[in-house]
ROBARO-258271 format. One line per 8 residues: number of its first residue (from 1); their letters; for each residue x, y, z of C-alpha. Coordinates in steps of 0.1 Angstrom, whole numbers, plus 5000, padded with zeros to 4 digits. Each point is the difference from the previous one (the first is absolute). Layout:
BEGIN
NUM> A> X:Y:Z  ...
REM end
This chain:
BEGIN
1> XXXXXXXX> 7789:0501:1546  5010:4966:5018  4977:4969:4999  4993:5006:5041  4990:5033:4994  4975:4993:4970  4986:4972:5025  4997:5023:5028
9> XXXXXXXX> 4979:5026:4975  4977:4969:4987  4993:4995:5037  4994:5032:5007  4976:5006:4967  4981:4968:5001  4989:5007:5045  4995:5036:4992
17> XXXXXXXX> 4976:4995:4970  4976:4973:5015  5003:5026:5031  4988:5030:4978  4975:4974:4985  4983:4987:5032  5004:5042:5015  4980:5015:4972
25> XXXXXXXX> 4977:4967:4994  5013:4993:4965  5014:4970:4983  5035:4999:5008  5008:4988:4966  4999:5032:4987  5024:5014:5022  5020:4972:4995
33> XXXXXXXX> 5005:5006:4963  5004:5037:5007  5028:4995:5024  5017:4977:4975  5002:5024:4971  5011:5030:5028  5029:4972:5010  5009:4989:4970
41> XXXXXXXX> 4991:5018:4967  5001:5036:5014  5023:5000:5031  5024:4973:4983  5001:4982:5036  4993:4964:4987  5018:4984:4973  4983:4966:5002
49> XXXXXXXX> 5014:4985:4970  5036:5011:5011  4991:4991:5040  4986:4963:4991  5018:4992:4970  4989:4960:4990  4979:5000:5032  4974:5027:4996
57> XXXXXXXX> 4975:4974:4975  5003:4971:5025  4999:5018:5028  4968:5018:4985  4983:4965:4996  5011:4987:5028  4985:5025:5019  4970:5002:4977
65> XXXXXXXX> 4996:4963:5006  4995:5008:5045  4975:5021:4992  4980:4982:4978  5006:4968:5028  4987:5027:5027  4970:5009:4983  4989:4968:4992
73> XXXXXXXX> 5000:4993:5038  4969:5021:5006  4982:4976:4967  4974:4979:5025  4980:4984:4978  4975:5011:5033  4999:5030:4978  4985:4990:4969
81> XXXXXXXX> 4969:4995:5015  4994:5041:4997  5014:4998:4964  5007:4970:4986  4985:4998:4970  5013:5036:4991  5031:4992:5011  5000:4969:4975
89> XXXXXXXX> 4986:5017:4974  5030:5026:5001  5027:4974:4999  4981:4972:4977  4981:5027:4978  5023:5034:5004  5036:4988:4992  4987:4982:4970
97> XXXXXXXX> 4979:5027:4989  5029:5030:5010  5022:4979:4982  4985:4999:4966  4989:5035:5000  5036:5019:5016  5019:4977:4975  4979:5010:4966
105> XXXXXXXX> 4996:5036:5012  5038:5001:5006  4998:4991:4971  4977:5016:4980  5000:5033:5019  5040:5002:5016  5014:4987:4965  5016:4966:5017
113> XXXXXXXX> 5008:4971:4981  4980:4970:5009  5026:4984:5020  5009:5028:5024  4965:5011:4998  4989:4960:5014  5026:5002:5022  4995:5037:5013
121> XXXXXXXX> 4961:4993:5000  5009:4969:5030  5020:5025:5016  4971:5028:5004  4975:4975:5018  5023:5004:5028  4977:5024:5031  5038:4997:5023
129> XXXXXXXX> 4990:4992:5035  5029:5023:5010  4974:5030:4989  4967:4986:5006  5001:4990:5036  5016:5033:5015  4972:5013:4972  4969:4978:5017
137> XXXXXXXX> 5017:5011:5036  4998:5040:4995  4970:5002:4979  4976:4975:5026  4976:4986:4969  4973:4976:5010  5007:4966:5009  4991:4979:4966
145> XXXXXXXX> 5015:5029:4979  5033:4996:5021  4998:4963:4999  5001:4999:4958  5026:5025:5002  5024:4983:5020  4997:4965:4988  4995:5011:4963
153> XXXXXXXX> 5036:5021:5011  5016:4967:5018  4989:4975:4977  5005:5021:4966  5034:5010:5009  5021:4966:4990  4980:4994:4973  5002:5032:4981
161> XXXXXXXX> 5037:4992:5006  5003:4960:4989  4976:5013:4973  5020:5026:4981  5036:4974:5007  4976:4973:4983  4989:5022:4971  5041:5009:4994
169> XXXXXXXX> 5007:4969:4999  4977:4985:4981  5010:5026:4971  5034:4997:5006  5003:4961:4998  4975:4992:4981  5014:5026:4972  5036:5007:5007
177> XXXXXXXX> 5013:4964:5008  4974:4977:4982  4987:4984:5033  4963:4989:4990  4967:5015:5015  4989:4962:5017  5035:4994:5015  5001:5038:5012
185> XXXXXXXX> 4967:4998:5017  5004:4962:5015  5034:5010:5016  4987:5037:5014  4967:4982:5014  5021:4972:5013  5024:5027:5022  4970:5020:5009
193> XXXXXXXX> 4980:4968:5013  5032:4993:5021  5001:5032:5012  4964:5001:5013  5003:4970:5016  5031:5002:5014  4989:5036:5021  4970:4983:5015
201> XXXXXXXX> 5023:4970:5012  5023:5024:5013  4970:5017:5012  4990:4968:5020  5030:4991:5009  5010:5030:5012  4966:5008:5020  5011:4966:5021
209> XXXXXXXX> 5033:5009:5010  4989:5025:5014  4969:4990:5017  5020:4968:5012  5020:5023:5024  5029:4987:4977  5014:5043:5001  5001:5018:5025
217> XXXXXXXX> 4980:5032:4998  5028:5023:5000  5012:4985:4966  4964:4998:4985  5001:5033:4980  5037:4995:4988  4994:4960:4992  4970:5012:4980
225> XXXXXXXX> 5019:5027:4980  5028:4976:4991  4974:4975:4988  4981:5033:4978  5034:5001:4984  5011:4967:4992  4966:4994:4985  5002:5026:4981
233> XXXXXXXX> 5035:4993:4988  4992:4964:4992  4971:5009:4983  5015:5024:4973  5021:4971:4995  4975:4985:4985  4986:5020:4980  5009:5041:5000
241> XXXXXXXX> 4983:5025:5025  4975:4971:5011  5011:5003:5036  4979:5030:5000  4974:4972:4999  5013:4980:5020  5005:5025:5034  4962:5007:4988
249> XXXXXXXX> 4988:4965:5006  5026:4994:5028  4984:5030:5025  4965:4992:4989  5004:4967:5013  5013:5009:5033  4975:5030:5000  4971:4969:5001
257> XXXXXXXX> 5015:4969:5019  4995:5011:5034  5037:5009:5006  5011:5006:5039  5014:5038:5007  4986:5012:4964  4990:5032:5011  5036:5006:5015
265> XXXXXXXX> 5015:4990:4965  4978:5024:4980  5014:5032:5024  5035:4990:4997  4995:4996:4959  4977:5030:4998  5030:5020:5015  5025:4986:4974
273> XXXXXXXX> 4973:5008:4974  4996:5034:5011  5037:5007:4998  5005:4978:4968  4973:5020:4985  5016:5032:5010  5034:4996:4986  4991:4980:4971
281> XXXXXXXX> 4978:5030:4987  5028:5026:5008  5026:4977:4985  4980:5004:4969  4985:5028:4996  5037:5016:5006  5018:4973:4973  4971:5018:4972
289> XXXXXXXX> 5014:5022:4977  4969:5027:5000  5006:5006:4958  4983:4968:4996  4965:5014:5009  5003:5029:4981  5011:4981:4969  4969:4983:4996
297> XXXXXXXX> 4978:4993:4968  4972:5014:4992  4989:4964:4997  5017:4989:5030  4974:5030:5021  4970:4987:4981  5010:4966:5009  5001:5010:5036
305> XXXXXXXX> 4965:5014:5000  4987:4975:4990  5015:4977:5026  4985:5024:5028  4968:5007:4985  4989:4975:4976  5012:4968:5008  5003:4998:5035
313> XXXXXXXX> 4963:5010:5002  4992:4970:4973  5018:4980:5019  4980:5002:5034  4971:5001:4979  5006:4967:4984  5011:4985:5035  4968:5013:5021
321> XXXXXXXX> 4982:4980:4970  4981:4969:5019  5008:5012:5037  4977:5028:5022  5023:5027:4995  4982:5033:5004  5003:5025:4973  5018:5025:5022
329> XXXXXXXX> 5022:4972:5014  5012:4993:4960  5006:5039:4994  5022:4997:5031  5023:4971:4992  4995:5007:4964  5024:5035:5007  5024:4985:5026
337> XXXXXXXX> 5027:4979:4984  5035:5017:5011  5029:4985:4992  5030:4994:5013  5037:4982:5009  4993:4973:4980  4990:5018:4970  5031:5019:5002
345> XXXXXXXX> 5023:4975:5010  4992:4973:4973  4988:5028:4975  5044:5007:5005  5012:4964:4995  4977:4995:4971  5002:5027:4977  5042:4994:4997
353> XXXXXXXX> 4989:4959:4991  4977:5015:4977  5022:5025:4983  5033:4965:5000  4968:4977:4982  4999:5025:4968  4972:5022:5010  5012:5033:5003
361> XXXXXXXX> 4967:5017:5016  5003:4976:5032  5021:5034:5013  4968:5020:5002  4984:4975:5027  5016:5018:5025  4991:5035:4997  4968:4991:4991
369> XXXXXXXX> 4996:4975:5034  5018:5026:5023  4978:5028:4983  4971:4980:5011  5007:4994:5034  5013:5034:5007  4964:5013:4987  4975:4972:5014
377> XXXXXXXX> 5020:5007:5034  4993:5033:4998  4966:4999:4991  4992:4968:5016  5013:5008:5032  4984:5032:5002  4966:4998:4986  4989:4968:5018
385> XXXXXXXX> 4987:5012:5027  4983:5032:4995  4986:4974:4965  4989:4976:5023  4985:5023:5022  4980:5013:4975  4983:4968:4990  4996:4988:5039
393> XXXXXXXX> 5026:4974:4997  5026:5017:5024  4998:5009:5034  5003:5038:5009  5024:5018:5025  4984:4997:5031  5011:4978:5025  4982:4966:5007
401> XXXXXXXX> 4999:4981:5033  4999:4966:5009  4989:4993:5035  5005:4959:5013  4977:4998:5030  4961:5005:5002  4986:5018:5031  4977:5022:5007
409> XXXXXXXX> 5022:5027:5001  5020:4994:4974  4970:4999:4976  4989:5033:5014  5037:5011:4992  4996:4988:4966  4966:5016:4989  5015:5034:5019
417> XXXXXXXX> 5026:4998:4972  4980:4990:4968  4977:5029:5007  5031:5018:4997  5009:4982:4968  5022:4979:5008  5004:4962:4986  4994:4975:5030
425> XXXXXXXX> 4997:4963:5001  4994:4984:5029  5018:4963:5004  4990:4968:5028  5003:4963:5001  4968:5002:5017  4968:5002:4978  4976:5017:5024
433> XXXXXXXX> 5023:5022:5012  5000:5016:4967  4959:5003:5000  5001:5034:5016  5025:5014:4974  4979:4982:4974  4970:5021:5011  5019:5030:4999
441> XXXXXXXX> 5008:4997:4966  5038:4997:5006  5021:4976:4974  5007:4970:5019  5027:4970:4996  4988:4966:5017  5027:4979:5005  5039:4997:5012
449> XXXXXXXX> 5023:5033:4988  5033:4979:5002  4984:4976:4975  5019:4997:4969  4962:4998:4989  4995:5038:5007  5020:5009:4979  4983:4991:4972
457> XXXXXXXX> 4966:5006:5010  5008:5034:5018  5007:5031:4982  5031:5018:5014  5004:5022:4972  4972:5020:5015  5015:5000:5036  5030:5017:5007
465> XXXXXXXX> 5001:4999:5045  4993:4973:5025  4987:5001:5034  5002:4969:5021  4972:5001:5020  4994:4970:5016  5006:4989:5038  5032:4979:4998
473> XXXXXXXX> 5030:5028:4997  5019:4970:4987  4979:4990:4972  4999:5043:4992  5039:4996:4997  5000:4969:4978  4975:5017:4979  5021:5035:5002
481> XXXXXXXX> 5030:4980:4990  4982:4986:4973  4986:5029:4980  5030:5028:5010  5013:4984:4964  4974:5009:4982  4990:5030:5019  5031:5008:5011
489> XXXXXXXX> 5006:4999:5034  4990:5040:5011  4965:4990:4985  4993:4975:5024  4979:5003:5037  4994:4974:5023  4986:5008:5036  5018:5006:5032
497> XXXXXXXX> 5004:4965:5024  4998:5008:5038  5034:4985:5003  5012:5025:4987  5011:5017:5026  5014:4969:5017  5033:4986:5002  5017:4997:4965
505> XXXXXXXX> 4998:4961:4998  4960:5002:4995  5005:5027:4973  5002:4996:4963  5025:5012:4983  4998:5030:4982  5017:4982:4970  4967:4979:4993
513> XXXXXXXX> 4971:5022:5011  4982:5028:4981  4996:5037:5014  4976:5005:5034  4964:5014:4985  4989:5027:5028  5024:4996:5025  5024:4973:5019
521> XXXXXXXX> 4976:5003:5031  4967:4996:4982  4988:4959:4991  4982:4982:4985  4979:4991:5030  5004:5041:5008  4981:5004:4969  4973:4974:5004
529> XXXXXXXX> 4994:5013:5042  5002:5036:4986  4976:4992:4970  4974:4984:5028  5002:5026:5024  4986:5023:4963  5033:5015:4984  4996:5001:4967
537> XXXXXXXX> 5026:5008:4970  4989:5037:4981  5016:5024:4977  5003:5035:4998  5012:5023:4971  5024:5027:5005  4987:5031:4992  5003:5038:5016
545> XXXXXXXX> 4983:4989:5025  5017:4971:5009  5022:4998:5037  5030:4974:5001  5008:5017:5032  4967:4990:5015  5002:4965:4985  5037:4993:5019
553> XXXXXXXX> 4989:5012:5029  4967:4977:5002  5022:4972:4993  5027:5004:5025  4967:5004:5023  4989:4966:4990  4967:5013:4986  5011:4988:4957
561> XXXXXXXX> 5030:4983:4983  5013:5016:4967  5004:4972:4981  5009:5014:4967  4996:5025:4966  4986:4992:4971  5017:5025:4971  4979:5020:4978
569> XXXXXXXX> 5015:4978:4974  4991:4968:5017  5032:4988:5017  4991:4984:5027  5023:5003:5030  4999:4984:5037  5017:5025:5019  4987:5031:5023
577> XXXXXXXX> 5011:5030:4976  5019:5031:5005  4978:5029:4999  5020:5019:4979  5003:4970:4971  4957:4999:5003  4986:5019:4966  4964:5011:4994
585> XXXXXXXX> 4982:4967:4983  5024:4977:5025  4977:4978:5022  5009:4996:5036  4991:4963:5010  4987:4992:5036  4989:4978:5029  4982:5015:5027
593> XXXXXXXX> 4971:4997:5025  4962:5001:4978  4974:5007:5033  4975:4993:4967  5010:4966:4992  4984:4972:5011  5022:4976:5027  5011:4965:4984
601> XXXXXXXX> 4994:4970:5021  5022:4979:5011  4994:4975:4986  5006:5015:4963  5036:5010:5007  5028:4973:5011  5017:5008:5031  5033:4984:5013
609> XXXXX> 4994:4979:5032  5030:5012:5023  4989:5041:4995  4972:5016:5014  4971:5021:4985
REM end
């Protein structure tokens, strides 16, 4: 098969597993290493060895070196105020400690000679943010716990790798060619220290170019990218596979200095990482020759286990020592340590300079690392979230929703739905307009939802819809356009202007707002004069005696609004249904006239000065 054909089928395999992933609500990493070995082992599509030739490893690192440079983007040190001393703890305490204990039992238990076993041991602390944030994405943990994951992921990643090139060198200079231990480590920690401080000037100096106005935005992402790899070039000159270190430091600064158009950046890398990730995974997984898992030791499976279920959990143990870290929270992070590209990838280029140095076992790295990250994948990937579920550190299936505006009736709108059981918070720049909420017992955000500071302080794991729901329609489209990337863009409802109908110039595009909650001929200021005049929002569930029929035909008489359907397995969805898609346990959500309810004044309820009551 031709080289465009085995690109076209990479394409093709990488889109349609992190499709099937995000369709079924499972990591796509698991399809992704099932559609490699279908392309490549079984089918015989991909010949990556034959396709690449001399390219395949630098292109691997390459690539491996954007995504680590992405995910270090979203490393605000905002963040560590959730988790910082766990997260510490995990990189000061945990790669140490994982170190020591995956080198001696890789020794001990997988039969390894000291050297591979040293350098193997650096390898393993490795938790590949390739894995772990598609991982953190899908399974929706708690905030802290997804906070030590990530950064222990990020931040571990290059120095599992410098770690096992420092530990092969060391044995292979120190004992093949003479070079002595003092001279070894002065000129490694000489080129490391250059390295470090050479990313965070390029960091600097990179974060004022661009703030300067110096590039124009349209060349932003691509300048950026050409810097990731010419830092990460330079810096294995220096010393080899530190520029895994190097991108590290390099996005982390950017990630913290107040760069301009940051968040525009992080979509247009987070797209390259998600195709990198894709093809690098199927480029792998269908260059393995399968016989290498099923040639495994005895020693080599024991050695495994013990990775997964003894010193992994030691690890977190030792980390959470000296920081609040609850005992469920260590159980959780203390299970969830997949690995992934980088293990692989440098687990490939080591084991052949292991096997050159004299030690012929340096060729059961491999297998063993891609053993590894085929099974904590697997597992990993789809135990987290039912296992985080069960100790109350993940959130569950049903919908959450964030409403930005506090009003009377959107309050009454949000207590309708958490007596349903649904997740509401309620979020306002203004303090007092929150106190009704507050009484209601609804979770409420005080402050500004653009802020970079929400972010940080505002759980979005738990809330998965938005509905703009203040009185300026352009502020609910800024705020739409805002969150459609992390809700996606079907997931987010802002209200209905009254220039809508107007001429097109006074309209915003479609291309920036969210969906229309209700309908395009309902307001804000509809709600609020409706709300006054005693409408209230209600639910009904659909049962056998249940009538859409009636319901449609008190709303085209004016008399309710269908506003929406709450599943039976708590979707939430903003739009009338179809009678024949309602199912018993479905809850019909409404707005209609209560003669019971008691009028609001006035002077509770804001009312635009140029309509009438």
């Amino acid at each position: 098969m031709d080289i465009l054909s085995q690109i076209a089928i990479i394409t093709f395999f990488a889109i349609a597993a992190q499709w099937v992933g995000w369709k079924f609500k499972l990591p796509s990493i698991v399809f992704l290493l099932i559609s490699g070995f279908i392309a490549g082992p079984i089918l015989g599509w991909l010949e990556p060895e034959a396709m690449f030739g001399d390219l395949l490893s630098p292109a691997i690192s390459i690539a491996v070196a954007i995504i680590l440079f992405e995910g270090s983007l979203n490393l605000n040190f905002k963040e560590l105020k959730h988790a910082g001393s766990a997260v510490r703890n995990f990189v000061i305490v945990g790669a140490p400690v994982g170190w020591i204990v995956t080198s001696a039992a890789a020794h001990y238990i997988g039969g390894l000679s000291w050297p591979v076993a040293g350098t193997f041991g650096g390898l393993l602390i490795v938790t590949g943010p390739t894995v772990i944030i598609p991982l953190l994405k899908h399974a929706r943990l708690s905030e802290r716990t997804t906070s030590i994951l990530k950064w222990e992921g990020i931040v571990n990643d290059p120095i599992g790798a410098i770690l096992a090139i420092l530990v092969y060198e060391y044995f292979h200079l120190t004992q093949g060619v003479g070079v002595g231990e003092t001279t070894f480590f002065i000129h490694a920690l000489s080129a490391l220290v250059m390295v470090v401080i050479g990313s965070i000037y390029a960091g600097i100096g990179l974060s004022k170019v661009l703030n300067r106005g110096l590039i124009p935005e349209y060349l932003k992402p691509a300048f950026i990218l050409s810097t990731v790899v010419m830092l990460f070039v330079a810096c294995n000159m220096l010393l080899h596979e530190s520029g895994l270190i190097g991108v590290t430091i390099l996005g982390v600064a950017l990630a913290n200095l107040g760069v301009t158009s940051i968040e525009e950046i992080k979509r247009f890398k987070e797209t390259m990482t998600i195709m990198l990730v894709s093809g690098v995974f199927v480029v792998i997984t269908a260059g393995i020759d399968p016989s290498i898992i099923f040639n495994l030791d005895m020693r080599g499976l024991l050695f495994i286990a013990a990775i997964l279920f003894i010193i992994r959990p030691l690890i977190a143990f030792c980390a959470s020592l000296g920081t609040d870290m609850t005992l469920r929270e260590i159980l959780l992070t203390g299970w969830i340590a997949p690995r992934g590209i980088v293990c692989v990838a440098v687990a490939g280029i080591m084991g052949p300079l292991l096997v050159e140095a004299g030690y012929a076992d340096g060729e059961q790295i491999f297998p063993l690392a891609f053993a590894i990250v085929l099974l904590t994948v697997f597992l990993h990937g789809l135990t987290a979230k039912p296992f985080g579920r069960l100790l109350g550190l993940a959130h569950d299936n049903t919908d959450g929703l964030l409403i930005v505006g506090a009003s009377d009736w959107s309050v009454q709108f949000a207590e309708t739905l958490q007596k349903r059981h649904i997740a509401v918070m309620i979020a306002d720049r203004n303090f007092h307009a929150l106190k009704n909420a507050r009484l209601n017992n609804i979770h409420t955000y005080y402050g500004e939802t653009l802020s970079e500071e929400t972010e940080y302080n505002l759980e979005m794991t738990r809330y998965n819809k938005l509905l703009a729901a203040t009185d300026n329609a352009d502020y609910n489209a800024l705020l739409c356009s805002h969150f459609a990337h992390l809700f996606s863009r079907e997931r987010v409802f802002q209200l209905a202007s009254h220039n809508e109908t107007e001429h097109e110039r006074k309209q915003i595009t479609e291309t920036i707002r969210g969906r229309t909650f209700a309908s395009k001929d309902i307001s804000y200021w509809d709600f609020a004069r409706l709300f006054r005049q005693g409408w209230r929002f209600k639910t009904t569930r659909v049962d056998k005696d249940f009538n859409m029929t009636d319901l449609i035909h008190e709303s085209k008489q004016d008399e309710l609004r269908i506003i929406g359907v709450i599943r039976g397995s708590g979707k939430l969805q903003f739009q009338p249904p179809e009678e024949k898609s309602l199912k018993n346990d479905d809850i019909v959500i409404l707005f209609e006239k209560d003669d019971k309810s008691e009028l609001v004044t006035a002077a509770t309820t804001k009312t635009p000065p140029d309509l009438p009551d």
